[in-house]
PDB file with SEQRES, HELIX, SHEET and CRYST1 records, atoms N, CA, C and O in Angstrom:
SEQRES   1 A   68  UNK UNK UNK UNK UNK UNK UNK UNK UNK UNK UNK UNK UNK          
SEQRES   2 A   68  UNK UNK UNK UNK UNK UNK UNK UNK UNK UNK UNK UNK UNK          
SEQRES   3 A   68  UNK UNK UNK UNK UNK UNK UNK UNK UNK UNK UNK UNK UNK          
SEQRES   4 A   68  UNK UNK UNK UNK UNK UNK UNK UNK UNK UNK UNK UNK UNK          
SEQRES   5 A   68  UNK UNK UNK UNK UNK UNK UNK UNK UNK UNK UNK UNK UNK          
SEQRES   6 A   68  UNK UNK UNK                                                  
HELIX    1 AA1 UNK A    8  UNK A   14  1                                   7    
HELIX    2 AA2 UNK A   18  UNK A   21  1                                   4    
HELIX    3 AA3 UNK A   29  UNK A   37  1                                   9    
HELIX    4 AA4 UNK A   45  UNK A   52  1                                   8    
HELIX    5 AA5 UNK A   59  UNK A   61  5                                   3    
SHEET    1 AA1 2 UNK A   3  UNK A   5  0                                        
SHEET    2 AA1 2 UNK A  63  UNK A  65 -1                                        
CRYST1    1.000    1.000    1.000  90.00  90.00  90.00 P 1           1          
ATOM      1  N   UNK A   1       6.468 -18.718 -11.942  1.00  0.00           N  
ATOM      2  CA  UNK A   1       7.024 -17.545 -11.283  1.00  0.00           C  
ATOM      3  C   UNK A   1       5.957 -16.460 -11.222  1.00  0.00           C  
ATOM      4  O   UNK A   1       5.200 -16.399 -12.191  1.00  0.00           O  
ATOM      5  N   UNK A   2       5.727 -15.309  -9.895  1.00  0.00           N  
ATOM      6  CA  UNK A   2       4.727 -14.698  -9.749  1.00  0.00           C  
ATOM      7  C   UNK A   2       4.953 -13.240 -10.511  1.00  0.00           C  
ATOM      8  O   UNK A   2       4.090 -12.365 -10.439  1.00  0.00           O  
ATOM      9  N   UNK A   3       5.829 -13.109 -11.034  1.00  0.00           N  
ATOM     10  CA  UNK A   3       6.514 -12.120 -12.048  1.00  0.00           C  
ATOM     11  C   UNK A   3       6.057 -12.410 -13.120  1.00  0.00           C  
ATOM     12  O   UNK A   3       6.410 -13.535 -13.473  1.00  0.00           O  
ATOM     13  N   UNK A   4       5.232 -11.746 -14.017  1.00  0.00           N  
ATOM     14  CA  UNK A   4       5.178 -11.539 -15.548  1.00  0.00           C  
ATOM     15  C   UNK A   4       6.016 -10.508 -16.127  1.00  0.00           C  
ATOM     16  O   UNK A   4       6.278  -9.368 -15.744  1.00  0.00           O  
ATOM     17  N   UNK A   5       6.334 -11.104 -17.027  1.00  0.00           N  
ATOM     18  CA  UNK A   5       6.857  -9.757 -17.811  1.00  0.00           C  
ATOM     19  C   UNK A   5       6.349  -9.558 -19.342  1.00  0.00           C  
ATOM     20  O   UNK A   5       6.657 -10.343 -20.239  1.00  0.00           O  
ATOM     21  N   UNK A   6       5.550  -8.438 -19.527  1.00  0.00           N  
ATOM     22  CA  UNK A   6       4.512  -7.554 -20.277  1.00  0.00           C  
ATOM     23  C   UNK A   6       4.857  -7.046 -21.419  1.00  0.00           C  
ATOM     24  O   UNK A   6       4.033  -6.525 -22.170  1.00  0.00           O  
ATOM     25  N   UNK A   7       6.716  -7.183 -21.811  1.00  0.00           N  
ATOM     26  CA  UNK A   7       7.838  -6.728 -22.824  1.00  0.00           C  
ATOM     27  C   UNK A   7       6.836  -6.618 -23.809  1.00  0.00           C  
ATOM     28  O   UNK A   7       6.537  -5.589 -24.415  1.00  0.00           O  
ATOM     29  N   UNK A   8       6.191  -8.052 -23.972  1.00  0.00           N  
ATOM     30  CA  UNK A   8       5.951  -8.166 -25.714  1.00  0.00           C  
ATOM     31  C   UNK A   8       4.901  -7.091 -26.131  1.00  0.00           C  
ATOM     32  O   UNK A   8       4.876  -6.426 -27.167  1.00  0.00           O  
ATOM     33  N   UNK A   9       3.873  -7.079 -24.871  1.00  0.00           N  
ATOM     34  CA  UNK A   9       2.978  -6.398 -24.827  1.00  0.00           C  
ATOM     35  C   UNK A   9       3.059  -4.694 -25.298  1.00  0.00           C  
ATOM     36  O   UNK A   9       2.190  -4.307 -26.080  1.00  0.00           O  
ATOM     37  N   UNK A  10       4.135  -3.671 -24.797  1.00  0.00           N  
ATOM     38  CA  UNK A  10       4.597  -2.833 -24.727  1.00  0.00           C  
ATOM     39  C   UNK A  10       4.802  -2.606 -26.247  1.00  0.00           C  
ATOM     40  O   UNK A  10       4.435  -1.737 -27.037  1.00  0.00           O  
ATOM     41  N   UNK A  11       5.449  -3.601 -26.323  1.00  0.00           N  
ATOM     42  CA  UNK A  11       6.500  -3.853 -28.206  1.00  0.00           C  
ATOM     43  C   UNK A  11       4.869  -3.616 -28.971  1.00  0.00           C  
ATOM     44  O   UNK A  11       4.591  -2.690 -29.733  1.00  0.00           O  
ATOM     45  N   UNK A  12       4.030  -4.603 -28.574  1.00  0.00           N  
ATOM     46  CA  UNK A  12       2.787  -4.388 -29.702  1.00  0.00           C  
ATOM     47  C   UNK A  12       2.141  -3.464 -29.700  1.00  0.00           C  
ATOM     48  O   UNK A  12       1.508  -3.206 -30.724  1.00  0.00           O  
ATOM     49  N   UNK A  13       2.037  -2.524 -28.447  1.00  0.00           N  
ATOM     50  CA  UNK A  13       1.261  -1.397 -28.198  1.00  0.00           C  
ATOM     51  C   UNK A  13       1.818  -0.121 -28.929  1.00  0.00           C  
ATOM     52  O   UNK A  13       1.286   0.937 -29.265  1.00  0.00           O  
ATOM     53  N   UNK A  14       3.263  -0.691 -29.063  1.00  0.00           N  
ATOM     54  CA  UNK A  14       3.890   0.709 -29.777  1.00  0.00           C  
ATOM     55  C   UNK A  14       4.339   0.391 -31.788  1.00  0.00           C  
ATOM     56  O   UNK A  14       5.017   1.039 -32.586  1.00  0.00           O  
ATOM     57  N   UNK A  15       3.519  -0.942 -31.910  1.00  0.00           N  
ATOM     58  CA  UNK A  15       3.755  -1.296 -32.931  1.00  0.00           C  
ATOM     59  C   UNK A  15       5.705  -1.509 -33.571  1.00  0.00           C  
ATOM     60  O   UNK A  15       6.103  -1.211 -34.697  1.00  0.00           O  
ATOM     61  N   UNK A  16       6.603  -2.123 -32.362  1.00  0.00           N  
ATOM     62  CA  UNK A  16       7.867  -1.698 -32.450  1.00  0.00           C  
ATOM     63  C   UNK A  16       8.158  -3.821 -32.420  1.00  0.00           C  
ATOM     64  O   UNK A  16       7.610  -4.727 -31.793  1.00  0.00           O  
ATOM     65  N   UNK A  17       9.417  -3.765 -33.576  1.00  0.00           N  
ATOM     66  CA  UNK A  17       9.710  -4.990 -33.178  1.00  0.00           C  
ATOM     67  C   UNK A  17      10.589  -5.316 -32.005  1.00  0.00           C  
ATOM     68  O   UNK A  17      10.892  -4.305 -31.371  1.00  0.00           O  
ATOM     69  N   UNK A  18      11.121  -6.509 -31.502  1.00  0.00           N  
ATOM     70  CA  UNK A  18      12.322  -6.837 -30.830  1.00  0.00           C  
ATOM     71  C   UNK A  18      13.579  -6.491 -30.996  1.00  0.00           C  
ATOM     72  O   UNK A  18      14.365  -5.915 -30.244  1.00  0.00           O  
ATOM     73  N   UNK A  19      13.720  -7.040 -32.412  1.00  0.00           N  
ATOM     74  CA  UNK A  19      14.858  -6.550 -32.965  1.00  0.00           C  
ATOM     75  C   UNK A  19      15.295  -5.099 -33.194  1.00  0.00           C  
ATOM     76  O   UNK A  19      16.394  -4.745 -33.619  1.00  0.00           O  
ATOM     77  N   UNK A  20      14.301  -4.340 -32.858  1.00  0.00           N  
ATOM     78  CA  UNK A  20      14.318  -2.979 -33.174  1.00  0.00           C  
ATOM     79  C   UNK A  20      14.534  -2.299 -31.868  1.00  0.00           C  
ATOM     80  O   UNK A  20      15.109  -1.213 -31.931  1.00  0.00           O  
ATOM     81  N   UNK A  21      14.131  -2.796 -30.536  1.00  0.00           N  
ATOM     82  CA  UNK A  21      14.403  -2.669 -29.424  1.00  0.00           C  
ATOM     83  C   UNK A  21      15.886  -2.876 -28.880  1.00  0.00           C  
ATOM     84  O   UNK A  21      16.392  -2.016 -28.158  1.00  0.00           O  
ATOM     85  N   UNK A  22      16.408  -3.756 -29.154  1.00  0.00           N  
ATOM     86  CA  UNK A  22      17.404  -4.589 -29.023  1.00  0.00           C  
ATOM     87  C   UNK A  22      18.897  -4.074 -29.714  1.00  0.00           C  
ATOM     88  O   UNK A  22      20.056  -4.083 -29.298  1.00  0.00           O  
ATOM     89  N   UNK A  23      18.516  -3.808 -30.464  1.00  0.00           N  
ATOM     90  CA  UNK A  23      19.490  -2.747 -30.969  1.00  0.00           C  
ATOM     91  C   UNK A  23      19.643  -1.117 -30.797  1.00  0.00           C  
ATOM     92  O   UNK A  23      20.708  -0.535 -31.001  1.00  0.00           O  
ATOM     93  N   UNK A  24      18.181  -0.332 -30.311  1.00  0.00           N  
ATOM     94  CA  UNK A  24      18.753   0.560 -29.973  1.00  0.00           C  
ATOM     95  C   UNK A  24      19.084   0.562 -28.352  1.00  0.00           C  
ATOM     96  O   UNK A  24      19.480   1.611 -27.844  1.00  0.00           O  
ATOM     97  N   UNK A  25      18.921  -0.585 -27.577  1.00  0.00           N  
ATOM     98  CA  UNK A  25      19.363  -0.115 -26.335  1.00  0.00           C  
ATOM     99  C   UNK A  25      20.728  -1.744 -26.184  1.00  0.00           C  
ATOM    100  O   UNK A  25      20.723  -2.426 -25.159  1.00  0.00           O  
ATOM    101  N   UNK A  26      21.505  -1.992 -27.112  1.00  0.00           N  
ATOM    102  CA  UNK A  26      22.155  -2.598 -26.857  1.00  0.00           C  
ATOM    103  C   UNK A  26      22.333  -3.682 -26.431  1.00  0.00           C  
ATOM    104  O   UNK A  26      23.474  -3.992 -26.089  1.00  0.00           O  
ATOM    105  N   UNK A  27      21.187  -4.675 -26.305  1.00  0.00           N  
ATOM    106  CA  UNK A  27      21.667  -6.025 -26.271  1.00  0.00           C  
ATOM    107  C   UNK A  27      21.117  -7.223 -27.288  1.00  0.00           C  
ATOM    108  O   UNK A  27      20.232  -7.019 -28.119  1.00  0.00           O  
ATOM    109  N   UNK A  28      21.659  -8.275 -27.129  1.00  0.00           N  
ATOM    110  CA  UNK A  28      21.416  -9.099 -28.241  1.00  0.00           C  
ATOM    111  C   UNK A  28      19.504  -9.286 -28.357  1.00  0.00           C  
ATOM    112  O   UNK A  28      18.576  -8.911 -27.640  1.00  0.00           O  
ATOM    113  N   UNK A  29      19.612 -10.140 -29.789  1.00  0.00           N  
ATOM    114  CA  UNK A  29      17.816 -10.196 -29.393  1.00  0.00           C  
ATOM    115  C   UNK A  29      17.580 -11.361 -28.717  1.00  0.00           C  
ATOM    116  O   UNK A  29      16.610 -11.311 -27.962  1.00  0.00           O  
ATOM    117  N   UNK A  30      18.426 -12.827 -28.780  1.00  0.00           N  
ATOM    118  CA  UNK A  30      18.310 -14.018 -28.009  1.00  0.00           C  
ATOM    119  C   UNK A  30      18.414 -13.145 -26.590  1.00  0.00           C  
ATOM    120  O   UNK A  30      17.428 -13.296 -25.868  1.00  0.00           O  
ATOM    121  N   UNK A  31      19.334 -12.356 -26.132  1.00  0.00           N  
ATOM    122  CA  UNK A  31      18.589 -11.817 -24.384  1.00  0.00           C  
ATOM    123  C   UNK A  31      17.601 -11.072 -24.243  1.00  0.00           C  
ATOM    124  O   UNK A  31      17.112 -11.090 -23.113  1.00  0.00           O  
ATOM    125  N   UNK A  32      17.103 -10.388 -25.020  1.00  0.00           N  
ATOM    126  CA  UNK A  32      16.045  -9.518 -25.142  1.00  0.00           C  
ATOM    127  C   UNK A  32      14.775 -10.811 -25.204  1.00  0.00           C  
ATOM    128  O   UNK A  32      13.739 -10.753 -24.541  1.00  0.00           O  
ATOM    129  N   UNK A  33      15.023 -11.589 -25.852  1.00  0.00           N  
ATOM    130  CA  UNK A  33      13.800 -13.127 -26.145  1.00  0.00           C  
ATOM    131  C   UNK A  33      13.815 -13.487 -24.525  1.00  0.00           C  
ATOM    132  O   UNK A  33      13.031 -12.922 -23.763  1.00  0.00           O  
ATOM    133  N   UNK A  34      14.553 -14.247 -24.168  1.00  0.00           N  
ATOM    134  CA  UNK A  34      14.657 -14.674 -22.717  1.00  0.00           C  
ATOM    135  C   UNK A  34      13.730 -13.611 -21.950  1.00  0.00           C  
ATOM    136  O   UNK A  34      12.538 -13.827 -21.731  1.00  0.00           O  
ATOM    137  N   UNK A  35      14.259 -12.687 -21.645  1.00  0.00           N  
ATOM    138  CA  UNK A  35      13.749 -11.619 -20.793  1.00  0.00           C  
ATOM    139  C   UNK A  35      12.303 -11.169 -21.130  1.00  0.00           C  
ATOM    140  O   UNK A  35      11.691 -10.648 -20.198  1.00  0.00           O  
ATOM    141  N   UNK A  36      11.494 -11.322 -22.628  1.00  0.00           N  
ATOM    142  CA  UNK A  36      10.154 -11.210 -22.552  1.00  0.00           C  
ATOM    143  C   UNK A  36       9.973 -12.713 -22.515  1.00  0.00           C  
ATOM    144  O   UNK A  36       8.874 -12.714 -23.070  1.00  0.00           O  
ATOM    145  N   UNK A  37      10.111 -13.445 -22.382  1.00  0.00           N  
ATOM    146  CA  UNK A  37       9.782 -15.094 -22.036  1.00  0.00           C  
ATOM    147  C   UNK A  37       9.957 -15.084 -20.283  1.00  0.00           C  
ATOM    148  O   UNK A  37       9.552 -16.132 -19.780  1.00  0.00           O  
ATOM    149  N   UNK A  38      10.426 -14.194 -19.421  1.00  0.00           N  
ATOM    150  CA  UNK A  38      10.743 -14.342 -18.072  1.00  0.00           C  
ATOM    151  C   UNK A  38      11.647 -15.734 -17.733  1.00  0.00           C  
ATOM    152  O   UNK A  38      11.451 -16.439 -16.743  1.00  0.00           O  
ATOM    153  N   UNK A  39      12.828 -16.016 -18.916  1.00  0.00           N  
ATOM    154  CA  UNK A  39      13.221 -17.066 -18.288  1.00  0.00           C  
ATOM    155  C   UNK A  39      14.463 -16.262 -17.989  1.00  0.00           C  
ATOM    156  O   UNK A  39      15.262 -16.943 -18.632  1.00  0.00           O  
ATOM    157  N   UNK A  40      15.315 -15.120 -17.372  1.00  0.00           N  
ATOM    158  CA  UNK A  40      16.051 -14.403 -16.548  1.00  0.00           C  
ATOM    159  C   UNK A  40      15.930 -14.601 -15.197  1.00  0.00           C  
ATOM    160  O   UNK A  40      14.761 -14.821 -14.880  1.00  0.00           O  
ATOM    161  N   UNK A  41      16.651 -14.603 -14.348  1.00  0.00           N  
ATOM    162  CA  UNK A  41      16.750 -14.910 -12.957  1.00  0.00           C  
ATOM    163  C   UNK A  41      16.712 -13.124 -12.524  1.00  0.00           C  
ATOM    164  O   UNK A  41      16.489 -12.688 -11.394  1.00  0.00           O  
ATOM    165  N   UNK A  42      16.957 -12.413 -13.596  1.00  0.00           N  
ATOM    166  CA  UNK A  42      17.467 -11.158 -12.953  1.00  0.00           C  
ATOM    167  C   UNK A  42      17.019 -10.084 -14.183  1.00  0.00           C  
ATOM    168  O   UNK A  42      16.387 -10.381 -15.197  1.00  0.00           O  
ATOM    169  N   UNK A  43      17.530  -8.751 -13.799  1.00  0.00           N  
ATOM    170  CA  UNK A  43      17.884  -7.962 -15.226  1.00  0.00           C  
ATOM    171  C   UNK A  43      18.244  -6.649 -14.274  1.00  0.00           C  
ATOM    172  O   UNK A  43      17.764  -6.337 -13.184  1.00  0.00           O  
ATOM    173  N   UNK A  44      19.084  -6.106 -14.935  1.00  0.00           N  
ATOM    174  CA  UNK A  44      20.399  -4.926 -14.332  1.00  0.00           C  
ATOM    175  C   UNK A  44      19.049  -3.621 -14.545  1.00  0.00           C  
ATOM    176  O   UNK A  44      18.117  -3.546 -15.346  1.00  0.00           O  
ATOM    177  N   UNK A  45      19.407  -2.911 -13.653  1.00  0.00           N  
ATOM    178  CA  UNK A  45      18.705  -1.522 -13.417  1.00  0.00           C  
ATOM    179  C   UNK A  45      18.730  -0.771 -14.733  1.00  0.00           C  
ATOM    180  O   UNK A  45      17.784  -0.214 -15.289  1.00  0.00           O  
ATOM    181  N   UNK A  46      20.581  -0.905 -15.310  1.00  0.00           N  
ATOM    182  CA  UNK A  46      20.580   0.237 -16.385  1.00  0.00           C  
ATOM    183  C   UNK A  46      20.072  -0.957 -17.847  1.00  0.00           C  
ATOM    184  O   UNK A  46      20.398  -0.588 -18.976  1.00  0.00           O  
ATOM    185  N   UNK A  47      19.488  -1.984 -17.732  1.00  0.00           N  
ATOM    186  CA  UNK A  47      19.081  -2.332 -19.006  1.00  0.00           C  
ATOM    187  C   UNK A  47      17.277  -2.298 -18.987  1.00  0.00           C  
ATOM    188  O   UNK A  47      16.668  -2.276 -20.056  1.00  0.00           O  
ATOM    189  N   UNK A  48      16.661  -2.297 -17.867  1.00  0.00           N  
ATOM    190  CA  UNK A  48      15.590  -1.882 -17.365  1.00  0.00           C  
ATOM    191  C   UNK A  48      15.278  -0.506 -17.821  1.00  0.00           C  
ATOM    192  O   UNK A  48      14.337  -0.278 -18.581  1.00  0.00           O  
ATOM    193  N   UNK A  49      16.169   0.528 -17.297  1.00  0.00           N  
ATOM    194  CA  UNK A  49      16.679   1.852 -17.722  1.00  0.00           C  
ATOM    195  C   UNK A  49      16.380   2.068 -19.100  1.00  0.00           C  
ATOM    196  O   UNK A  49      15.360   2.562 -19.580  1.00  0.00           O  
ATOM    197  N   UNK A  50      17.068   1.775 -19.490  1.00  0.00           N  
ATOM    198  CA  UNK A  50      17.122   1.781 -21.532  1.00  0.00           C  
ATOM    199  C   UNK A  50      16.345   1.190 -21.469  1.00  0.00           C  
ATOM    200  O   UNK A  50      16.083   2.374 -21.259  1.00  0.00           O  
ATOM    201  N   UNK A  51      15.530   0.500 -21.413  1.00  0.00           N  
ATOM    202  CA  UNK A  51      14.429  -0.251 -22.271  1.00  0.00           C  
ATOM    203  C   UNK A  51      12.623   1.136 -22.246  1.00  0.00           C  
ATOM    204  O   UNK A  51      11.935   1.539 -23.184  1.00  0.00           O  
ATOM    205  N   UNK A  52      12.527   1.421 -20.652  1.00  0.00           N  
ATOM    206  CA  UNK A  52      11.874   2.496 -20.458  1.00  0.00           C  
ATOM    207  C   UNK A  52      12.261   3.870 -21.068  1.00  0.00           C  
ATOM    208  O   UNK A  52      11.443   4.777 -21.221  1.00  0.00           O  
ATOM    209  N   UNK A  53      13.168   3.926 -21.302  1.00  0.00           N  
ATOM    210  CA  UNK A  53      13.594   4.786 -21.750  1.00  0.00           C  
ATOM    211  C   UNK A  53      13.082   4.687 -22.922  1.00  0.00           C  
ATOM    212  O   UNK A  53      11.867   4.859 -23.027  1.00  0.00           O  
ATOM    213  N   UNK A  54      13.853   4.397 -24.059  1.00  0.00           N  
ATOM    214  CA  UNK A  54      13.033   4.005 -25.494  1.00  0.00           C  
ATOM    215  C   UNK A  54      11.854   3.719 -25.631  1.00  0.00           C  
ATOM    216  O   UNK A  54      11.413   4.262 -26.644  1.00  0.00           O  
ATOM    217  N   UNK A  55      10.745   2.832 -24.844  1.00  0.00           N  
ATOM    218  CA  UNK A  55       9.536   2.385 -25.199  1.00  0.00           C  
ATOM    219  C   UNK A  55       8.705   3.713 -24.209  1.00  0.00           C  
ATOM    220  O   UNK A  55       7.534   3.382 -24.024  1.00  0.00           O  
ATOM    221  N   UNK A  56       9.013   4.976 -23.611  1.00  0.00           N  
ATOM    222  CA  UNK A  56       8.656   5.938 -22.470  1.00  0.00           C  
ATOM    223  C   UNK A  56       7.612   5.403 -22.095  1.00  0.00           C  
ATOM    224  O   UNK A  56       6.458   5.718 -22.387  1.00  0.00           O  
ATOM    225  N   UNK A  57       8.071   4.373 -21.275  1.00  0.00           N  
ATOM    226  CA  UNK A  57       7.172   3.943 -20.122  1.00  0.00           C  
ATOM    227  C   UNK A  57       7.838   3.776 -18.361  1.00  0.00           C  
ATOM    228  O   UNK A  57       8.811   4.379 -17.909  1.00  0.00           O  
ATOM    229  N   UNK A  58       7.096   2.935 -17.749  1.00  0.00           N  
ATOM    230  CA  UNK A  58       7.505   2.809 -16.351  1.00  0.00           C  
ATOM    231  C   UNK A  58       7.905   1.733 -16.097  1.00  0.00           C  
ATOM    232  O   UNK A  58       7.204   1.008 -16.803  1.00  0.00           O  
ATOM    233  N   UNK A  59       8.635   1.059 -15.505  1.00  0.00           N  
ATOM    234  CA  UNK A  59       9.050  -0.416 -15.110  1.00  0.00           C  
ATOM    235  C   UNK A  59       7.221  -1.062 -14.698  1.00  0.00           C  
ATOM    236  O   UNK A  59       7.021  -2.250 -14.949  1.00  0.00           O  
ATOM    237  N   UNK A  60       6.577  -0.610 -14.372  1.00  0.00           N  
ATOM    238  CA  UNK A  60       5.747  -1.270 -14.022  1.00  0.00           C  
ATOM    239  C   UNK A  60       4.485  -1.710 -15.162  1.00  0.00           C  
ATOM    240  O   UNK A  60       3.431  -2.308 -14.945  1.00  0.00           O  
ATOM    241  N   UNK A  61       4.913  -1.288 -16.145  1.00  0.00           N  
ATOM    242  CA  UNK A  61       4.497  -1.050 -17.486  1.00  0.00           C  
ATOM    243  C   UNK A  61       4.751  -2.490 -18.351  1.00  0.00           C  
ATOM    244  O   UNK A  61       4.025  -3.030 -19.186  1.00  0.00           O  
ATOM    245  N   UNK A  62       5.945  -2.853 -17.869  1.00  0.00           N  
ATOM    246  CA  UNK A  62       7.007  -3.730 -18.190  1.00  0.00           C  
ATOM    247  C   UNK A  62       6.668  -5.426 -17.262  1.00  0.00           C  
ATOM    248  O   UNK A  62       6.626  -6.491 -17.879  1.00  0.00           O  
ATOM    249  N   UNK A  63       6.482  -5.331 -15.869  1.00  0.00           N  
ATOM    250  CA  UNK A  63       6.479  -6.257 -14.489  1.00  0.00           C  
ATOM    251  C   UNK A  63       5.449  -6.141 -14.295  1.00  0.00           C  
ATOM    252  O   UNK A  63       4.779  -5.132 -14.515  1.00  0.00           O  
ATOM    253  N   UNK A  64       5.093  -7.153 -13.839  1.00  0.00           N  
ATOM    254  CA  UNK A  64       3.603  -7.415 -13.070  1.00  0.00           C  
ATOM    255  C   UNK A  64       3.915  -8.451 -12.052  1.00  0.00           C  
ATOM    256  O   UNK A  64       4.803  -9.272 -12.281  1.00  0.00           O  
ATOM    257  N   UNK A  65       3.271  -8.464 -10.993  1.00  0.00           N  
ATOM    258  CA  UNK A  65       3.233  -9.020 -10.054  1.00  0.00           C  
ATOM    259  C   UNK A  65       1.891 -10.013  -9.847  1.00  0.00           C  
ATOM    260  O   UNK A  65       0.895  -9.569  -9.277  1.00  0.00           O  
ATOM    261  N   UNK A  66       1.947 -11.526 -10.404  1.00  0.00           N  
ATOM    262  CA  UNK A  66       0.881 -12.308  -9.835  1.00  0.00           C  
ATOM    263  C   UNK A  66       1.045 -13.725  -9.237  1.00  0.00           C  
ATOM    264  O   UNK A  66       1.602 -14.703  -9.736  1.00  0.00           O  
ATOM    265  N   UNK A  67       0.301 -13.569  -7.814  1.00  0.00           N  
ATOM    266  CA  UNK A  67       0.651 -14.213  -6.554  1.00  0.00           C  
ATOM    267  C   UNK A  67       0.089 -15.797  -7.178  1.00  0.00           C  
ATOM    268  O   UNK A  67      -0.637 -16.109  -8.122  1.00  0.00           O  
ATOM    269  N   UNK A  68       0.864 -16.610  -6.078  1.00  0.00           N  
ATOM    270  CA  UNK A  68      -0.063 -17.854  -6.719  1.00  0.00           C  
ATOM    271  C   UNK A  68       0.212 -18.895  -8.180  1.00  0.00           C  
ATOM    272  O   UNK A  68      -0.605 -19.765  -8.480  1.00  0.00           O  
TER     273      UNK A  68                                                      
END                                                                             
C-alpha cells in the first residue's frame, strides 16, 4: 500500500508509549497496533483528530504518501 503510516515514529520522537496513547484518546491498543502496522482500510477524522491532538502534530506528521 502507497500509504505509510509514521504512528510509531511520532510515539518515539516524543518518547510516549502506545498504550499511553491509546488510552488517552480512547481506543483499544490492538486498534491503535493495526493502525501503526497500516493494516486499517480506513481511520475516522475524529480518531485522527485525537491522536494529533495529543501527540501536537499534523496528520501529515502521521501519513506519508509513497507511490510504487
Amino acid at each position: 500500500m502507497p500509504i505509510i503510516v509514521n504512528l510509531d515514529v511520532v510515539l518515539a520522537q516524543r518518547k510516549m508509549s502506545s498504550k499511553e496513547l491509546a488510552q488517552a484518546i480512547g481506543i483499544t491498543e490492538a486498534n491503535l497496533s493495526l493502525l501503526k502496522r497500516g493494516k486499517v482500510k480506513g481511520v475516522r477524522f475524529e480518531t485522527l483528530t485525537a491522536i494529533c491532538e495529543y501527540l501536537e502534530c499534523q496528520p501529515g506528521d502521521l501519513l506519508e504518501y509513497r507511490p510504487g
